[in-house]
Each structure stands twice: as C-alpha cells, then as structure tokens.
N, C-alpha and C positions, 0 to 999 in steps of 0.2 A: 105344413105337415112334413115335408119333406127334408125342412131343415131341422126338423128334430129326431126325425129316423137319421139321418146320418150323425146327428150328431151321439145317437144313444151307442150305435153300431161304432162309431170310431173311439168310444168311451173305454170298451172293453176290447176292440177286435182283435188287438196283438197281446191280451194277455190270456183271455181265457181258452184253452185246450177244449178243441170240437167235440172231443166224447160228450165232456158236460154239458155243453149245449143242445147234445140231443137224448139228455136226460131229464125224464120229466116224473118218474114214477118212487113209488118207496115199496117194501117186500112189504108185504103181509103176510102175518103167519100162518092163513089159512094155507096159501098157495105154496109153503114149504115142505109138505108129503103128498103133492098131487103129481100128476106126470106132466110132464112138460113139451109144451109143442115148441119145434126149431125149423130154422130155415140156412137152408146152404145153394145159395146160388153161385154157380160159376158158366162165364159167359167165355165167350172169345170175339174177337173183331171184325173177320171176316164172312160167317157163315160158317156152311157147311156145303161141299157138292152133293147138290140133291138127290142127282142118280145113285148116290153110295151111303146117301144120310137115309132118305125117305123110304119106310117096307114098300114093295108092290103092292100089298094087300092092306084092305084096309079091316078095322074090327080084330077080336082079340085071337085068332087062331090066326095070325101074322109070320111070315118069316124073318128073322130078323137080318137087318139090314149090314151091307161088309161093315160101313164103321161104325156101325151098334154093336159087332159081335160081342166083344167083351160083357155087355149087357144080357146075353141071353138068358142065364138064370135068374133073373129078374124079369122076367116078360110079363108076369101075372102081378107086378107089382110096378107097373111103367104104364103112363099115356103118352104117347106122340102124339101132337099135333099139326096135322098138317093144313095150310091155307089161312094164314092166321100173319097179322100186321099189323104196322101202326097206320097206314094209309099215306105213307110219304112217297116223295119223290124220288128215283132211284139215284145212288150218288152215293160221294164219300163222306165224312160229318153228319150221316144220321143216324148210324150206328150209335153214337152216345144218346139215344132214346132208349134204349133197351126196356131199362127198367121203370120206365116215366111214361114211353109214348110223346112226350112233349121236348121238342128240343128248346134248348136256354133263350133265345131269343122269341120263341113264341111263347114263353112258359105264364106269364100274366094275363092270358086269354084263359086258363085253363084250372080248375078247382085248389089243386092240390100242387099246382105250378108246375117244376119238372123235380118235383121231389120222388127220387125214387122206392121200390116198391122196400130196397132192405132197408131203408132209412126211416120210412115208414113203421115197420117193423120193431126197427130197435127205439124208436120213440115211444111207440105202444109196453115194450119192456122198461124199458126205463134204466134204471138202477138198484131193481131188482139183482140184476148179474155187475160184477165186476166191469165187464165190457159189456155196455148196450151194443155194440158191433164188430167187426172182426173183420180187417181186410186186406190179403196179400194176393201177392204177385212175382213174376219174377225179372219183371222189367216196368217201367212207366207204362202206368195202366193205361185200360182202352177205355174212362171216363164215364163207365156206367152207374157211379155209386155218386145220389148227389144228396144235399140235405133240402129243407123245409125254405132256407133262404138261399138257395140254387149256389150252394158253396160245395164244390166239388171232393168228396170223400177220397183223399189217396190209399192205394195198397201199401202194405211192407211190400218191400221189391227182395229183403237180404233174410234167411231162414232165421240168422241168429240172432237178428231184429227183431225177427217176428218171434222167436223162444223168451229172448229177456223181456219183451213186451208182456208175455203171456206170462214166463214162469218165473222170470228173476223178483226176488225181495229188494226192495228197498234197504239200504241201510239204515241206523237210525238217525245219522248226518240228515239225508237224502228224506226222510220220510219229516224231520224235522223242517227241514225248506221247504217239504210242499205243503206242510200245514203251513206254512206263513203264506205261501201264495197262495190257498185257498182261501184266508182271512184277507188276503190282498183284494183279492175277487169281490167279495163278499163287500169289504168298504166301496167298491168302485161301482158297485150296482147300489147301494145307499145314496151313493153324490148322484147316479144316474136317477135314480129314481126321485131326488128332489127336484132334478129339472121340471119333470111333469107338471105339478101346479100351477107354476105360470102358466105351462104351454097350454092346460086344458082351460085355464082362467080364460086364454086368450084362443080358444081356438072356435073354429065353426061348429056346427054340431056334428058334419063327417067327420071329423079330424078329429073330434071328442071323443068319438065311438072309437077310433083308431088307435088314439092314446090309449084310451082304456082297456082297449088289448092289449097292446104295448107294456101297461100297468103289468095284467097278471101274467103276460109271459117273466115278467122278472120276478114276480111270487114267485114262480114255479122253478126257476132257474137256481132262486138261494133257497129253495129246498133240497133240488139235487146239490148243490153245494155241500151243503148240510150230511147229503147221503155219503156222498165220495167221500170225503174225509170218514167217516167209520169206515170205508175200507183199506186206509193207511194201516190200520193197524190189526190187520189181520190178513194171516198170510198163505202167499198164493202156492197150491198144489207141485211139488215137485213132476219133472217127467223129464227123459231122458231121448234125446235125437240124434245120438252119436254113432246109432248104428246103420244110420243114413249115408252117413258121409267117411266109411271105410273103404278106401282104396280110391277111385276118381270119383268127382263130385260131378257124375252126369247131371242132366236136368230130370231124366226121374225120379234117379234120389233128390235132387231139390223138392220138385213136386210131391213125392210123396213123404218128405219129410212136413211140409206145410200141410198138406190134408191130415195125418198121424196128427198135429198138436190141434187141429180145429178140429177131429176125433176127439180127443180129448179135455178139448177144452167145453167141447159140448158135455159129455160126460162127468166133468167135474164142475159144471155150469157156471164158467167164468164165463159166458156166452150163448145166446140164443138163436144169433144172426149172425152170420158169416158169409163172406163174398171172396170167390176163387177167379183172377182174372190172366185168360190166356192173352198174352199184350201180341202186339203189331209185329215187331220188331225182332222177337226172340230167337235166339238160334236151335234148331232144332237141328242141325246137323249130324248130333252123335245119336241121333234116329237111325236105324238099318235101312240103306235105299235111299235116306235124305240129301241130297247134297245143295240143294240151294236154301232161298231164305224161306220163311212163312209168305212174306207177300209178292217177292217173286216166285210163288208156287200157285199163285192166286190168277196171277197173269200168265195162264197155261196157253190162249186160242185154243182148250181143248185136244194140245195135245197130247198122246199117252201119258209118255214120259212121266212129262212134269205133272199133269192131273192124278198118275200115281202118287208122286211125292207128295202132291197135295193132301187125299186122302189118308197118306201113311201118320201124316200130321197132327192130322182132327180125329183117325183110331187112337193115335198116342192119348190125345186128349181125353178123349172118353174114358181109355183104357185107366188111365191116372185117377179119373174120379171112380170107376169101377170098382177100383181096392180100396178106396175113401169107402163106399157104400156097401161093402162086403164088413169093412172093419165094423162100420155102424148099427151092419145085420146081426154081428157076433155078441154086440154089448145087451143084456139081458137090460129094460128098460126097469128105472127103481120105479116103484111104489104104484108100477101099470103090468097091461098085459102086453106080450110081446117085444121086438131088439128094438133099440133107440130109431132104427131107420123109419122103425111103423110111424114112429112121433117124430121125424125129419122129416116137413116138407124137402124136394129136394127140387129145384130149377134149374132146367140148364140150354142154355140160348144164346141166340145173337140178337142185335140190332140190325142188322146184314143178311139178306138172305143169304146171298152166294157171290163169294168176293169177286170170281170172274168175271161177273156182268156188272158187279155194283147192284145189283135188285136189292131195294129193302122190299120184296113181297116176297108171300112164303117163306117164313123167317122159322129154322132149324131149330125147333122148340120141344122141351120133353119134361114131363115131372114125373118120377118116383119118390115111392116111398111116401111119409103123412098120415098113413090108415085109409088113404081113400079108394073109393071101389076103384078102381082103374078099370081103363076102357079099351086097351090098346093101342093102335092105330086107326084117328081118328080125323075125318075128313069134316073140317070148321067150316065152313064153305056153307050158307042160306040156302036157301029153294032157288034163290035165283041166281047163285054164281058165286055172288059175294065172297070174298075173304071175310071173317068174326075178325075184329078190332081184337089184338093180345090184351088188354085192358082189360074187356070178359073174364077170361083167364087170372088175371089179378085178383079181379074182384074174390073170386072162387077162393084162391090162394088168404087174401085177406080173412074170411070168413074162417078157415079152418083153422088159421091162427090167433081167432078169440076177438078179433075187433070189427064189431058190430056195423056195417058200413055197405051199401048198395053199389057204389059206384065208385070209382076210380079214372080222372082224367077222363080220356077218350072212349071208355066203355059204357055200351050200349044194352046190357044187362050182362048177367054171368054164364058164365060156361059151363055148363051141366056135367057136374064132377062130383058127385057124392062121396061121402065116407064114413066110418062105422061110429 
C-alpha cells in the first residue's frame, strides 16, 4: 500500500498547484442569492501578555483589556476565552498546533490528522469561490495553515503578490498555458488512475478499502479540474491599494493594505477563508516606543521596559485587525440582514500562550463577529479546574459554518456559543 501512495503522490506532486488540491466542491445555483458565511483567522507566534490581553472580569459587562482597547466598540459582538488549550507541553514548536491541536509528528493518531481548522473550511467551499483560501503575511509564516495531507499552506509575504494574486487578469497568452496545464493535470491523473487495477487486483482487503479511497479522491480532484478552468475565463474584480503605500511604506500601511483586499475579496467572493499571519521575525520598529525585535520583546524577565514594548506590539496587532472588522461592519451584507462582519466568523489566537515563559496553556483566544450570541469574557475552565481542549471551540466555529460534524481532533464536545 504504501508503495502505491507514493507512487500516486510523486505522479502529480510538482505539477499540480495546492489550491486545486483542496478543491473539492462545484456552485450551485441555489446557494448563489443566499448570504454567505466567512471566516478570517489571523494568529501570531508568540501569545499575548496575559496581564494586558485577559479582562479582569469575567461575563459580558467586562472592562476591556489595554491590548484589546481598539476592540471596545465591539464588546457586545466579541467572546474572549480564557483557560482554553491544546494540552501540550510547554515549549517552542507547538505553537504550529494552533489551528489543528495536533502537532505533524503526532498527527496519524488523531481523526482529521493536523489538518487545520481553515483548511478545513475551504475544502468544505470548495470551488464554489475563485480561491478556496487566502493567505498572507508579511514575513515567513508561523506555520499554522496546513492541509488534509499535512502539507504546509504558505502566506503571501509581498502585498503586491498578494493584489496580482487576488486582482490581476491573466492575459490571453498566460490563460492559454494554464489551460494546457490544466489538461496536463488532468491526463496525469488518467495514467494515475490506471495504476489502481493491478494494485487493487493485488492488494489485501485493508489496502483495497484504501485504494478505493484513493479512487474517489481522484474523481473529485478532476472535477475541481473541471471547475478551475471555467474560471480562466472570467475575470477577476478590479480594486485599487495604491493609497496604502503614499509616502513610507510602514508595516501598517502593509498590514492594512492586506486586510483592505481580504475586505474585499470577501465582498466580492473571490474567497471565503482567509488566514492573517503575525510571523516571528518581523520588524516592528516604526511602532512608537518600539525599539527591539518581536521576540526579543518576548524575552522581557518581566521587565518594564521591554514588557511595554512587548504589549505595544500585540495592541499594533489587534489594532490592525480592528479597521479590518470596522471596514467588515460598514459593508451592508447582500441578500441577508446585517454588515458582512455579522456573517464573518472572526478568530484570533495563538498556539503560545505567552512567549515569555513559553506556556502553550491559556492560549490568547477571541472570536467576533458570525451572528453569534456572544458571551463576553468567558472562563472555559470545568468544575474541577480543567482548561476546555480549544478543539471545543472549533467544533462550535465548524457548525456555524454549515458542516455538519461533532468533533474535531482533540475535542471533547463544543463550546457553548450560540448564534442567531
């Protein structure tokens, strides 16, 4: 068996382009005047310092928190969670669980392996949108986006990457070559697919069951095939990012030039799923009061100084998805009640509790926006102490957005989050 998974995996690996891969669905017309549910997660690598992340209070008449403040006219439309994990060890390298719960080396003990929760998501979309998924950055992401076969989903890192990605056309050169390599695709899963016969001729009856999964994930792959190519030929929404980058190109005109087009690109439903990633590495220096890195801000020993800087950091970040979710509240949703934000799930977390100790426990979690009652400031924690598995959480998140499903990895039922 195993020498026919590799062999099917090396068949096509360096030709066909990952979106397709995790395209499995086609539009239906029904679902073309309904309103539509999204999701925009954006994580960062190290946490958050809890003292400046977590309200004092918990329940919905909350104060909000220093580096929540940009969030406070949204309070009635936010849950914070606090006390809430994946149950690991504490350390550096388990932050790439964020969205899985499962780290890649243990990921074959576990349902859904370490596919994460937006991957998920845009598999359940399919190619209903242009892009099943959407996902920048502005440096070498911190690894929380992965797929079905624990192949790691990269960011855009460059804005104007991410605009031709999003809004540039094809010329008809350029649109002509990718119909040939869609056809190329297409013949290389036909020769893959004749392997099969012998294999299952000759295979155990595990291995038969295996293959013949194996079978209809390729049905379903040269259907999405099928789908991409009708979007070759119809073209993508003009939008303009130019008034971003007038005068110095800080990193919040970066940042808010990338949220503006995944604003819009939700708006103009080239996308459903989008992933926003604060990397390791990045310079936040033209921050006011910043003067070292991200993660030497991280290694404070608590003191002032730098625990300031630190915080000043993780407000920037909030602050930056803040005008992402204001712009989201202003867009009148089509063919529903309410702004597109009511129908954006919105997640925003770490894998890392708090990068000063390295804790992944109490991990810096919050959702707005979805239509869901929200609940405040909200203590996950059992009768008897316990941290709730984030997984719970998922589950919840799964449900609101349309797929039918009780469980997720490591979660031990859902996390009580209604919505209208």
């Amino acid at each position: 068996m195993t020498q026919y998974r590799r062999t099917f995996l090396k068949s096509f690996g360096g030709t066909l382009s990952l979106p397709y891969l995790e395209s499995n669905c086609s539009v239906h017309a029904s679902e073309k005047d309904v309103a539509r549910t999204r999701f925009l997660v954006v994580g960062n690598p190290f946490g958050m310092h809890p003292a400046n992340f977590f309200p004092s209070e918990f329940g919905q008449d909350f104060e909000i928190s220093p580096t929540l403040k940009s969030l406070e006219w949204l309070k009635d439309r936010i849950t914070i969670v606090s006390h809430t994990d994946h149950n690991m060890i504490s350390g550096h390298g388990r932050e790439i669980s964020f969205l899985s719960g499962v780290l890649p080396n243990d990921a074959n003990s576990f349902p859904e392996k370490n596919l994460s929760l937006d991957q998920l998501f845009a598999r359940h979309v399919g190619s209903q949108v242009r892009f099943p998924s959407v996902g920048a950055a502005l440096d070498s992401g911190i690894r929380m986006s992965w797929t079905a076969n624990g192949v790691e989903k990269f960011p855009i890192t460059d804005p104007q990457e991410l605009f031709n990605h999003l809004f540039l056309n094809l010329s008809a050169e350029e649109k002509r070559q990718r119909k040939v390599m869609l056809a190329r695709n297409s013949s290389i899963l036909d020769a893959v697919e004749g392997q099969f016969a012998d294999a299952i001729k000759h295979a155990s009856r595990g291995d038969r069951d295996r293959l013949e999964q194996f079978q209809t994930s390729i049905r379903e792959l040269e259907l999405t095939l099928a789908d991409r190519s009708t979007w070759l030929d119809r073209d993508k929404p003009t939008f303009d990012i130019s008034e971003h980058f007038v005068g110095q190109a800080t990193i919040a005109k970066k940042y808010d030039a990338i949220f503006d087009m995944i604003a819009y690109a939700f708006q103009a439903d080239l996308t459903r799923v989008a992933s926003v990633e604060f990397p390791a590495e990045l310079n936040y220096t033209d921050i006011d009061g910043v003067n070292r890195s991200y993660h030497g801000c991280t290694h404070n020993g608590r003191g002032e100084d730098l625990v300031q800087e630190l915080v000043s950091i993780e407000a920037f970040q909030i602050d930056r998805l803040a005008r992402c979710l204001r712009k989201l509240d202003s867009i009148q949703e089509p063919n529903a009640d309410g702004s597109m934000l009511d129908h954006t799930i919105v997640l925003f977390g770490s894998g890392m509790g708090y990068g000063g100790t390295h804790s992944n426990r109490n991990l810096p979690i919050f959702v707005a926006g979805g239509g869901f009652k929200h609940l405040g400031h909200v203590d996950a924690r059992d009768n008897s102490g316990k941290n709730m598995p984030l997984c719970n959480l998922f589950v919840t998140l799964v449900k609101r957005f349309g797929i039918e499903r009780d469980s997720f990895n490591k979660s031990t039922g859902a996390f009580q989050l209604g919505y209208t």
